[in-house]
C-alpha positions as CSV (number, residue, x, y, z in Angstrom):
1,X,4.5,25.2,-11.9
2,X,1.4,27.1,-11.0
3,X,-0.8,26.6,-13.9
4,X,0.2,22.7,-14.0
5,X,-0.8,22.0,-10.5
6,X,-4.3,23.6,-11.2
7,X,-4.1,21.6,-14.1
8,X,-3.5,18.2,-12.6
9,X,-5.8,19.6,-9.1
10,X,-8.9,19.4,-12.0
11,X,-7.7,16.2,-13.5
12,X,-7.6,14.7,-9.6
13,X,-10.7,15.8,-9.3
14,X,-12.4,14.5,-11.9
15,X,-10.4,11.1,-11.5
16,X,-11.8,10.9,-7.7
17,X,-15.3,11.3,-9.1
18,X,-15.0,8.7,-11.4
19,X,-13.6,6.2,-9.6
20,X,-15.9,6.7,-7.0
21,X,-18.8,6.4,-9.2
22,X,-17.3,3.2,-11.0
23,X,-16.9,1.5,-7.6
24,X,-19.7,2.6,-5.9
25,X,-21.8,1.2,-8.7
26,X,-19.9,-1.9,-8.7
27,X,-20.7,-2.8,-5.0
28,X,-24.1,-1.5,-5.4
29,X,-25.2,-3.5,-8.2
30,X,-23.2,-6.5,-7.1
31,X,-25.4,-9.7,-5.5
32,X,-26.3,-10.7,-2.3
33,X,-27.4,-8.3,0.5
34,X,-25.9,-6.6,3.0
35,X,-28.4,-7.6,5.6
36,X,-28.6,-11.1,4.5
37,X,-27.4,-12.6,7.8
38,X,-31.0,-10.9,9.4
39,X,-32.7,-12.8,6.8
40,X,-32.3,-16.6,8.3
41,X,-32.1,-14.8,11.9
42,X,-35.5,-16.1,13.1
43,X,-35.1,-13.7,16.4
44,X,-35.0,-10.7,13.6
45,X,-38.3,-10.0,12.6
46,X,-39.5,-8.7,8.5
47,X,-40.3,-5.4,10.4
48,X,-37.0,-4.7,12.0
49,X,-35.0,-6.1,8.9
50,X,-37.0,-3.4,7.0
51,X,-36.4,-0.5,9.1
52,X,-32.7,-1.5,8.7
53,X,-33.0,-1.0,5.2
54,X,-34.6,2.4,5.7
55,X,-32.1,3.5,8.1
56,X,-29.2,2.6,5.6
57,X,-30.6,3.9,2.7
58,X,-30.6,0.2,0.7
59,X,-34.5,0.7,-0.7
60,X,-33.2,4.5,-2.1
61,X,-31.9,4.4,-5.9
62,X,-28.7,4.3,-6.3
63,X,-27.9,7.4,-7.7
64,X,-29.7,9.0,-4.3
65,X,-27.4,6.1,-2.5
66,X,-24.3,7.4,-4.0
67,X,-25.2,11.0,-3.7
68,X,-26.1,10.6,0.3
69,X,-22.5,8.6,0.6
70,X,-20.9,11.6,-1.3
71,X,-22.1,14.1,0.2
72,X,-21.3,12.7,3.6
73,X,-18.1,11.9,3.0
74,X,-17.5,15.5,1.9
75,X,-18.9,16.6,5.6
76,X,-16.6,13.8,7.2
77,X,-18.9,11.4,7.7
78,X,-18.1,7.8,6.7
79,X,-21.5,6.3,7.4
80,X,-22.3,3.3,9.6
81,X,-21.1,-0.1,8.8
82,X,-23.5,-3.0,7.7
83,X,-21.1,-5.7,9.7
84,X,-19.6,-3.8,12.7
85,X,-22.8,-1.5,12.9
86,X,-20.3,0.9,14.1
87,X,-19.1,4.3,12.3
88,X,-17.0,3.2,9.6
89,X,-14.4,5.9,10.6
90,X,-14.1,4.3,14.2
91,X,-13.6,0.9,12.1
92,X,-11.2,2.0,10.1
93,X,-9.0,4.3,12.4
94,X,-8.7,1.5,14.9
95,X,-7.2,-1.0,12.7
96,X,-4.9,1.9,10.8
97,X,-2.3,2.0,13.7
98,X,-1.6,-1.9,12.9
99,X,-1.6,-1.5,9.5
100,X,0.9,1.1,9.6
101,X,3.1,-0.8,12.0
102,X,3.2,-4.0,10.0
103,X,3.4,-2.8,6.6
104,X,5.1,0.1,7.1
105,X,8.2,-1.5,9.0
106,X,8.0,-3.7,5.9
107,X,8.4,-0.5,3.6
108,X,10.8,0.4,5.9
109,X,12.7,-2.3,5.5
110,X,12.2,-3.0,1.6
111,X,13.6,0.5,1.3
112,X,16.7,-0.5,3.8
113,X,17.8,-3.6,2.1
114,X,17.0,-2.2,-1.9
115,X,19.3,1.1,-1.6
116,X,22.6,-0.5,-1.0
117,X,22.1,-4.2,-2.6
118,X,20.8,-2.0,-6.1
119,X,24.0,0.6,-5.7
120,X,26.4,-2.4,-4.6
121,X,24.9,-4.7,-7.8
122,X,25.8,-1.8,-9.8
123,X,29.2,-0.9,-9.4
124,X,30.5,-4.6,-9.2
125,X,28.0,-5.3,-12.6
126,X,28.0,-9.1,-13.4
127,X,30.2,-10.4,-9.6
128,X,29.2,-12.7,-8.0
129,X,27.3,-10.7,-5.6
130,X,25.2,-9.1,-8.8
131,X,24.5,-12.6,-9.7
132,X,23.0,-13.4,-6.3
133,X,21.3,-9.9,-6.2
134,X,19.6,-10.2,-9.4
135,X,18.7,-13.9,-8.5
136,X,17.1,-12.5,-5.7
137,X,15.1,-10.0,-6.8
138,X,13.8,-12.2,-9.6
139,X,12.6,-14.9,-6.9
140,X,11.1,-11.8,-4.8
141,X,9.4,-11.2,-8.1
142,X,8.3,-14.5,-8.5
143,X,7.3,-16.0,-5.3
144,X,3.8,-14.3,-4.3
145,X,3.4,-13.3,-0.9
146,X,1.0,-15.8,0.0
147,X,3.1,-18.8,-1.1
148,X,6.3,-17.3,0.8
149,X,4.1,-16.4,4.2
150,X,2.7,-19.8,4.3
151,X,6.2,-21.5,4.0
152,X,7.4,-19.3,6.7
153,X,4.7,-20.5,9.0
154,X,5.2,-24.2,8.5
155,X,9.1,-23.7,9.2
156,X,9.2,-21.0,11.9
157,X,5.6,-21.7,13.6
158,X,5.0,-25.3,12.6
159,X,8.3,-27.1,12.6
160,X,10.8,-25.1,14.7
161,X,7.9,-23.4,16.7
162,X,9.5,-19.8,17.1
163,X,7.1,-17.7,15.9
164,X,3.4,-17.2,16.1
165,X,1.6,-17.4,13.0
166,X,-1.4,-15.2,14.2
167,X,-1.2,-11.4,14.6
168,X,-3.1,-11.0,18.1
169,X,-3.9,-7.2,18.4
170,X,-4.6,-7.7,22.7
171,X,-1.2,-8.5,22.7
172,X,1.5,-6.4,25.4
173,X,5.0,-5.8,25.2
174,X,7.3,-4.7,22.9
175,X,8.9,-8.3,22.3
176,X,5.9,-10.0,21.9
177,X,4.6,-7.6,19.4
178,X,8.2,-7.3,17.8
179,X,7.6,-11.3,17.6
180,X,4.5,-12.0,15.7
181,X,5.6,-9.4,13.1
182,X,8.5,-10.8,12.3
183,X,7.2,-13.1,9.5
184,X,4.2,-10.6,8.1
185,X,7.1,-8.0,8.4
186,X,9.7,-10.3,6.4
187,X,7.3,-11.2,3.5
188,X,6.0,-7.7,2.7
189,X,9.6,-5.9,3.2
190,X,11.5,-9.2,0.9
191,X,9.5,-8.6,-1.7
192,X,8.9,-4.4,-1.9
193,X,13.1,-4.8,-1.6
194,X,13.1,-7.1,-4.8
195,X,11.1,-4.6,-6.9
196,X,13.1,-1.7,-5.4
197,X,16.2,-3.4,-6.2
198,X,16.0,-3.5,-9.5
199,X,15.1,0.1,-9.8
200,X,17.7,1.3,-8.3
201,X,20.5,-1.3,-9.9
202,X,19.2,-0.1,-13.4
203,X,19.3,4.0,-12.7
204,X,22.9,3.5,-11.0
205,X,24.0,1.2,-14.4
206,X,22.4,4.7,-16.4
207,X,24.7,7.0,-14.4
208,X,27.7,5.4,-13.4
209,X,28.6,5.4,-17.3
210,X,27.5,9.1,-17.7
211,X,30.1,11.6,-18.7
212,X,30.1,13.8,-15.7
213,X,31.1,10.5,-13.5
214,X,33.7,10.0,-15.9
215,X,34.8,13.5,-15.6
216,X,34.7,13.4,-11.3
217,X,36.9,10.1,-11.7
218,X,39.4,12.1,-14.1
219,X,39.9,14.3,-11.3
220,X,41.6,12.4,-9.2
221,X,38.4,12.3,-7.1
222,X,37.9,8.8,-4.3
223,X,35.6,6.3,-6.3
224,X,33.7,6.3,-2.9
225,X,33.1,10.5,-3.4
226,X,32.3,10.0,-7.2
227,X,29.4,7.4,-6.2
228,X,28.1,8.8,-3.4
229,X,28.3,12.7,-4.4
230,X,27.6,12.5,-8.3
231,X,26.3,8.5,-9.4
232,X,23.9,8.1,-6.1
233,X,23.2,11.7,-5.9
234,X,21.3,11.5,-9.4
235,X,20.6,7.5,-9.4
236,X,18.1,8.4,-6.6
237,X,16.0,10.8,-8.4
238,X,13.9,8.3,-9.9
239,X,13.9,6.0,-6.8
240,X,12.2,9.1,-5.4
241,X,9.7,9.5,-7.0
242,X,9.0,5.6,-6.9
243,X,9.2,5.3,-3.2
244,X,6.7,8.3,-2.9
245,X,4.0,6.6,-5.4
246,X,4.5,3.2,-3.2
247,X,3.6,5.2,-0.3
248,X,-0.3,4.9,-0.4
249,X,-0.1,1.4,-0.1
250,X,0.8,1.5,3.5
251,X,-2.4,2.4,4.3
252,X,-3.8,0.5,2.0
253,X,-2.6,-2.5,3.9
254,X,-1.8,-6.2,2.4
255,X,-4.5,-7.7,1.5
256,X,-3.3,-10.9,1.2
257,X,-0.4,-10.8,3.7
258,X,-3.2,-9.9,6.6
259,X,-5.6,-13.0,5.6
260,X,-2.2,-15.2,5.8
261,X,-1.4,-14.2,9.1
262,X,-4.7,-13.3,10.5
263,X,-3.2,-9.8,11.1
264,X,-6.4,-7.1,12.2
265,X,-5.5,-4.3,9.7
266,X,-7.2,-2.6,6.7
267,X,-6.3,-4.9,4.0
268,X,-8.2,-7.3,6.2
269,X,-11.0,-5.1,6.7
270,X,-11.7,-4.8,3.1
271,X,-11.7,-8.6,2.6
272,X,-14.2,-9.0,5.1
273,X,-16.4,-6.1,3.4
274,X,-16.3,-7.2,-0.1
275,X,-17.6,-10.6,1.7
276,X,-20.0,-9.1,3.6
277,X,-21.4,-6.6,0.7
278,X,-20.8,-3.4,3.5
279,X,-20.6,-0.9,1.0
280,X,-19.6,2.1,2.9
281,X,-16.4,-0.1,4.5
282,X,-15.0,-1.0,0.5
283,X,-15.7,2.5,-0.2
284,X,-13.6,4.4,2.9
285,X,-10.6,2.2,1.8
286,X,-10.8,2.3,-1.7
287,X,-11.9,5.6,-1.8
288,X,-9.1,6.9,1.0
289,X,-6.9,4.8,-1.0
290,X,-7.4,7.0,-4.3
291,X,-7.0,9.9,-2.6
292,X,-3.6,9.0,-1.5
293,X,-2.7,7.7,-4.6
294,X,-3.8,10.4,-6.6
295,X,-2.1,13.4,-3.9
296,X,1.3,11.1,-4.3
297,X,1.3,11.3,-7.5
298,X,1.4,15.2,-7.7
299,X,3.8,14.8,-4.9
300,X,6.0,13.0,-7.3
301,X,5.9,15.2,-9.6
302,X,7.0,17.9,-7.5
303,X,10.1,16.1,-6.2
304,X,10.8,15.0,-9.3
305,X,11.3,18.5,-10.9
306,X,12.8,19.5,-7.3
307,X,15.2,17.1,-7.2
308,X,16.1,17.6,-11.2
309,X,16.3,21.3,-12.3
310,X,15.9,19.5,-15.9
311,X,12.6,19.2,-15.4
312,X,9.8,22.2,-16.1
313,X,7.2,21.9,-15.6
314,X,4.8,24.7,-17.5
């Protein structure tokens, strides 16, 4: 186990590298300018809007841009924002605790409705309730989020006038706030449930028809110990490990879920930097992102040959 994570510490290494180079060069080389907005300013003079360009480094080559943005973020500096002209980390760590509160109830919740619909769709295969489960997770499949956020608002916000259809972060209370992320909430966790779902109906099919269930069952054992303490038990292996790789999404936010609702998080953020060509904002999330992505994935590993003693890992 020791030689493979040094293994796969190098290959995340070089993986973080690369992807950092690929996007940094992407946004670097991509048109427009970041201080464009200074440039039909007519209070902004061609002096000032040069010394902004000195200050953030935009007349350097990019190799000496990428290398400055590298070696901050090694010393845990995150540079200053083109937009906000505000320390990216400050940005970014204010809008995180909303981010984690919308789209992680929604994991939350995805995770809460997928465990026993998959397990239930299993053991009564092709009943009526497997019928409606499947049909389910197929529409979650099919419906993108943006369609199914927008029909939300017109029922709930527009027609029956329930719910707000705009996140507002000054917001107090714990109803209120409960309120406006009911439907943000909804979308994300309805559709991370449909994907889950089908995971977890197809590795409880797998066991329930292995020969140690059939074995449990031939020992007079309750059906309800045989699923839960032998089919489950190993059904959720897998599901493990797939939960734990969905993780870095969270802070990833939804990108398209937070534009729908107006909702002050990270996916938003990195809309709104893309647009606005900050460089060092797309490259914090993208960047923090693949770090989490890459760290999860070694985590799943690890629980994967944890949780199944079948597994070596040399």
């Amino acid at each position: 186990m020791g030689a493979y994570l040094i293994r796969r510490l190098m290959i995340s290494v070089i993986s973080l590298v690369a992807i950092s180079v690929v996007v940094f060069s992407i946004l670097a080389l991509a048109p427009g300018d970041p201080l464009g907005e200074f440039a039909t300013n007519p209070n902004v003079s061609a002096e000032v809007r040069e010394r902004l360009r000195e200050k953030y480094g935009l007349n350097d080559p990019i190799h000496m841009r990428y290398w400055n943005w590298a070696s901050g973020w090694i010393q845990g500096d995150w540079d200053e924002s083109f937009q906000y002209q505000a320390p990216v980390k400050d940005e970014i760590f204010s809008r995180l605790p909303t981010t984690l509160a919308v789209v992680g109830s929604a994991f939350l919740l995805g995770i809460i409705v997928a465990i026993p619909v998959g397990v239930f769709s299993a053991i009564k295969q092709y009943s009526a309730f497997d019928q409606l489960a499947t049909t389910f997770a197929f529409l979650g499949f099919s419906i993108p989020t943006f369609f199914s956020g927008l029909l939300l608002i017109i029922v709930f916000s527009v027609k029956l006038d329930w719910l707000p259809f705009v996140y507002d972060k000054e917001v107090n209370g714990i109803w209120p706030n409960i309120k406006q992320s009911i439907m943000p909430v909804t979308v994300l966790g309805l559709a991370g449930a449909a994907q889950l779902t089908r995971f977890v109906r197809a590795s409880m099919l797998e066991t329930i028809n292995q020969d140690y269930v059939r074995t449990a069952r031939a020992k007079g054992l309750r059906e309800q110990t045989v699923i839960i303490l032998h089919a489950m038990r190993n059904a959720m292996i897998p599901v493990v490990t797939i939960i734990a790789l969905q993780i870095p999404t969270i802070f990833g936010g939804a990108v398209i879920t937070e534009q729908i609702f107006r909702v002050p998080g990270i996916g938003r953020a990195l809309i709104d930097g893309i647009r606005a060509n900050d460089t060092p904002i797309v490259m914090a999330i993208t960047f923090g992102v693949a770090i989490l992505v890459v760290c999860f994935n070694v985590i799943a590993d690890i629980l994967y040959a944890v949780l199944d003693p079948r597994i070596k890992y040399t």
